[in-house]
C-alpha positions as CSV (number, residue, x, y, z in Angstrom):
1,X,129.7,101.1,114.6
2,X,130.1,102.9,117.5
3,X,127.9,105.6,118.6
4,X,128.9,108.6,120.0
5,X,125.6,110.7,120.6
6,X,122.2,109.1,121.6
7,X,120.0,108.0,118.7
8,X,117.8,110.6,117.9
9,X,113.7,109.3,116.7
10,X,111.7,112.0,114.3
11,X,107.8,111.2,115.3
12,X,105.1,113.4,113.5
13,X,101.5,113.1,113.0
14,X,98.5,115.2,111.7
15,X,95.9,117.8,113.1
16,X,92.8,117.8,111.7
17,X,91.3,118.2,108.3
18,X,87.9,118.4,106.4
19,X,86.2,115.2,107.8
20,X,88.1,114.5,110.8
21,X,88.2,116.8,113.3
22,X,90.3,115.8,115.9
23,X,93.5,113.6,114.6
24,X,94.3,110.6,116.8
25,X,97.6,110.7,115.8
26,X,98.1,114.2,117.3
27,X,97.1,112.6,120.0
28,X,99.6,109.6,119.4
29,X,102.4,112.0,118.7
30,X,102.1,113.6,122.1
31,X,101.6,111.2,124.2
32,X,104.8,109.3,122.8
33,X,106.6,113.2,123.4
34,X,105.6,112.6,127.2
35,X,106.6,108.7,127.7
36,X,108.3,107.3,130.5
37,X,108.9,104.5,128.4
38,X,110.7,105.8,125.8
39,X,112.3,108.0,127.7
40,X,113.8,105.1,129.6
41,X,115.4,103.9,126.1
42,X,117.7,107.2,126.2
43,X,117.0,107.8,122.4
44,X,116.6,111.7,122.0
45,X,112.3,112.6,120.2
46,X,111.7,115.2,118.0
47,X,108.0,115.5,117.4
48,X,105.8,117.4,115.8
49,X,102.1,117.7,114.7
50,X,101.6,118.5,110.9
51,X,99.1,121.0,109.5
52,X,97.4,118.7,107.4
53,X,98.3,120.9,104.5
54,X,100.8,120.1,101.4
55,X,102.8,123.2,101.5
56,X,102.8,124.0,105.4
57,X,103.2,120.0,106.5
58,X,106.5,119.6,103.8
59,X,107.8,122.5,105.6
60,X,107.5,121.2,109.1
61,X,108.9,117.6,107.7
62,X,112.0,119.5,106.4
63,X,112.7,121.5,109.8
64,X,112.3,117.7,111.2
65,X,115.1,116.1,109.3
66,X,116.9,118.8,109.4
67,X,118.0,117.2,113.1
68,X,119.2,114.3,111.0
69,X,117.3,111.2,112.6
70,X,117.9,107.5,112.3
71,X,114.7,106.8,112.7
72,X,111.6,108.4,110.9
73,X,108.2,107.1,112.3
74,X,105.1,108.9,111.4
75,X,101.6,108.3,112.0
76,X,98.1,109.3,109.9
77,X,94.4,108.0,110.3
78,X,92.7,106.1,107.9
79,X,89.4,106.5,109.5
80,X,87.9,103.5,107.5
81,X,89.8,101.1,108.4
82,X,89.1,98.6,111.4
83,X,93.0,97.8,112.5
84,X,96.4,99.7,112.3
85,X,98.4,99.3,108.9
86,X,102.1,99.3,109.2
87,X,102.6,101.2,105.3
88,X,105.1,99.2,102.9
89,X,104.7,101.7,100.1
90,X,104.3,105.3,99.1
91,X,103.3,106.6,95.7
92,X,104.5,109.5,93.7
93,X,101.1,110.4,93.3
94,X,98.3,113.3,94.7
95,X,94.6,113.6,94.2
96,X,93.5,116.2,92.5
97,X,89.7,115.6,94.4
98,X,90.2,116.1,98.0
99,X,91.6,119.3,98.9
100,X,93.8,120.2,102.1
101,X,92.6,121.9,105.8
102,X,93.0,125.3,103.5
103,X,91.4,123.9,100.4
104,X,94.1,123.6,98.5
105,X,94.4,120.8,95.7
106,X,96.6,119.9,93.8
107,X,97.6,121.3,90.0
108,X,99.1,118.2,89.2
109,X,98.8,114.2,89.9
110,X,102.7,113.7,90.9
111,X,104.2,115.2,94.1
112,X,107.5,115.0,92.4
113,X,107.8,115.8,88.6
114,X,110.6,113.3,88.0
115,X,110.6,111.4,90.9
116,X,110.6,107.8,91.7
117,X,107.0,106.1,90.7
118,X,107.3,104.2,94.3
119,X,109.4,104.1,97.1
120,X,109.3,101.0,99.8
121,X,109.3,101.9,103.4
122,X,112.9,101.7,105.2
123,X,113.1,99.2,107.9
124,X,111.1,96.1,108.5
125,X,107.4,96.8,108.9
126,X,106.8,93.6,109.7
127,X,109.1,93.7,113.0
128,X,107.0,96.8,113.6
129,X,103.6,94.9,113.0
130,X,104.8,92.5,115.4
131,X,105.4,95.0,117.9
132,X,102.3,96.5,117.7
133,X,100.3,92.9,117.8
134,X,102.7,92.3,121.0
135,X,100.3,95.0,122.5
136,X,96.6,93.2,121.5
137,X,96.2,95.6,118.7
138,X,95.4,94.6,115.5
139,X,97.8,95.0,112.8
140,X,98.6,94.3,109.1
141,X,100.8,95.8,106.2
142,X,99.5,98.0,104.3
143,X,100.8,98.9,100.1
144,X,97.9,101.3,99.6
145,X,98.5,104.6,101.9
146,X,96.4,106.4,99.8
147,X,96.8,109.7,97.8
148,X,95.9,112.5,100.2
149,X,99.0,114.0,103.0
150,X,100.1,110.4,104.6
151,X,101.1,109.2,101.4
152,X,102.8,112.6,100.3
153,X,104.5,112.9,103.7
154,X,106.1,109.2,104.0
155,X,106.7,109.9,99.9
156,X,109.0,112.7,100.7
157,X,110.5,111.7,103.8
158,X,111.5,108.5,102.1
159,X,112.8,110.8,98.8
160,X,114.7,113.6,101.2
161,X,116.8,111.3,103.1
162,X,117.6,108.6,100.1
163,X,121.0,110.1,99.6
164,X,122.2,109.9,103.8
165,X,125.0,107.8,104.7
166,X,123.3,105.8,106.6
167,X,119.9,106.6,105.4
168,X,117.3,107.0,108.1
169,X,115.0,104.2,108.8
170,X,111.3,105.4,108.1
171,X,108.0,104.2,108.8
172,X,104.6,105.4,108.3
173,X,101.5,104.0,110.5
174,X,98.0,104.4,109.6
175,X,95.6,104.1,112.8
176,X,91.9,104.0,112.6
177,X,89.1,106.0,114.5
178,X,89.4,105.4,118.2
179,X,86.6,103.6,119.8
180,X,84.7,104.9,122.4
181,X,85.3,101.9,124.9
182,X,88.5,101.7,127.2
183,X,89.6,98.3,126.0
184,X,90.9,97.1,122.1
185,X,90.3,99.9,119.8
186,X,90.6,102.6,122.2
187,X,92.9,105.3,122.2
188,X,94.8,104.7,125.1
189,X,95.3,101.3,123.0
190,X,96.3,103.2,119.7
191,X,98.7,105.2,122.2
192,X,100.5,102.1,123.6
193,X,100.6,100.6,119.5
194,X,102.0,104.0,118.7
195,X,104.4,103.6,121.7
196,X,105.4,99.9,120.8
197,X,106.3,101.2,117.1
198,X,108.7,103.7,118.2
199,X,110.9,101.0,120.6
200,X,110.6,99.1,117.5
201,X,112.0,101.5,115.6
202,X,114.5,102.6,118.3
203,X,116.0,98.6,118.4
204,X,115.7,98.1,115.0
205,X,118.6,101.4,114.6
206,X,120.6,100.0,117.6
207,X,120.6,96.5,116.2
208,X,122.0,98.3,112.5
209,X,124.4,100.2,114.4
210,X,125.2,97.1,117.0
């Protein structure tokens, strides 16, 4: 195929919520917005940082693909975790236990009535996994990302864009806490892992579209 317009890379993360107050991948998101790096690859970013909030966070995901991307990557902390998880899998399924950053729940346990039970991440995750580990980050795939606004996010990014000719290639990346030292762990590491996933991402269109 050849391309007439630069490819253009949705990359969104979360502020904070009740538990985590400060969001590493806000932080993620704008550092990646202010890279030399991928700047250098020529691909166009949109970014944004969600409200973690059902209603308000759907909202800014549809003004995102509204720019019609061909690439979708998203990031989310799972602050239990010890290592990134490149997500294989989102659910068609919400708690109905842990509300939102404006305490809203849930009435029901599907996000979409009659939607899909599952639907598999599009793209490789395990080029992406590889290009994280290429940075000394720890990395493994992930078919659990959980039932709160990652997993209902990647759920309807996956869902909004199944009918587009060619479908966008999405990811979602879980990254844990940041530690407190400079070195593996930190977030200047999570930042370069975050940055690593997006020329992932950006090769992995140009190779489709090669």
């Amino acid at each position: 195929m050849n391309r007439r317009r630069p490819l253009r890379i949705a990359v969104a993360g979360f502020g904070p919520f009740p538990g985590v107050r400060h969001n590493p991948s806000a932080e993620i998101v704008c550092a990646i917005a202010k890279s030399q790096r991928i700047r250098a690859t020529g691909a166009l970013l949109d970014t944004a940082v969600f409200p973690t909030a059902y209603g308000a966070a759907k909202h800014e995901l549809e003004k995102l693909l509204a720019n019609s991307p061909d690439a979708i990557v998203l990031f989310g902390v799972a602050a239990r975790t010890k290592h990134i998880r490149v997500e294989t899998l989102a659910r068609n399924r919400a708690s109905l236990f842990y509300p939102d950053s404006v305490r809203f729940v849930p009435a029901e346990p599907k996000l979409v009535r009659d939607g899909a039970p599952r639907l598999h991440v599009r793209g490789s995750a395990t080029r992406l996994r590889a290009a994280i580990r290429e940075t000394g980050a720890e990395a493994e795939l992930s078919i659990n990302a959980g039932s709160y606004l990652c997993n209902a996010v990647f759920y309807q990014a996956l869902a909004a864009t199944a009918g587009r000719k060619p479908a966008p290639l999405t990811f979602f990346v879980h990254v844990p806490s940041p530690t407190a030292s400079r070195g593996k762990g930190s977030l200047a590491a999570l930042i370069r892992a975050g940055e690593a996933a997006i020329r992932a991402a950006i090769s992995a269109v140009s190779r489709r579209d090669g």
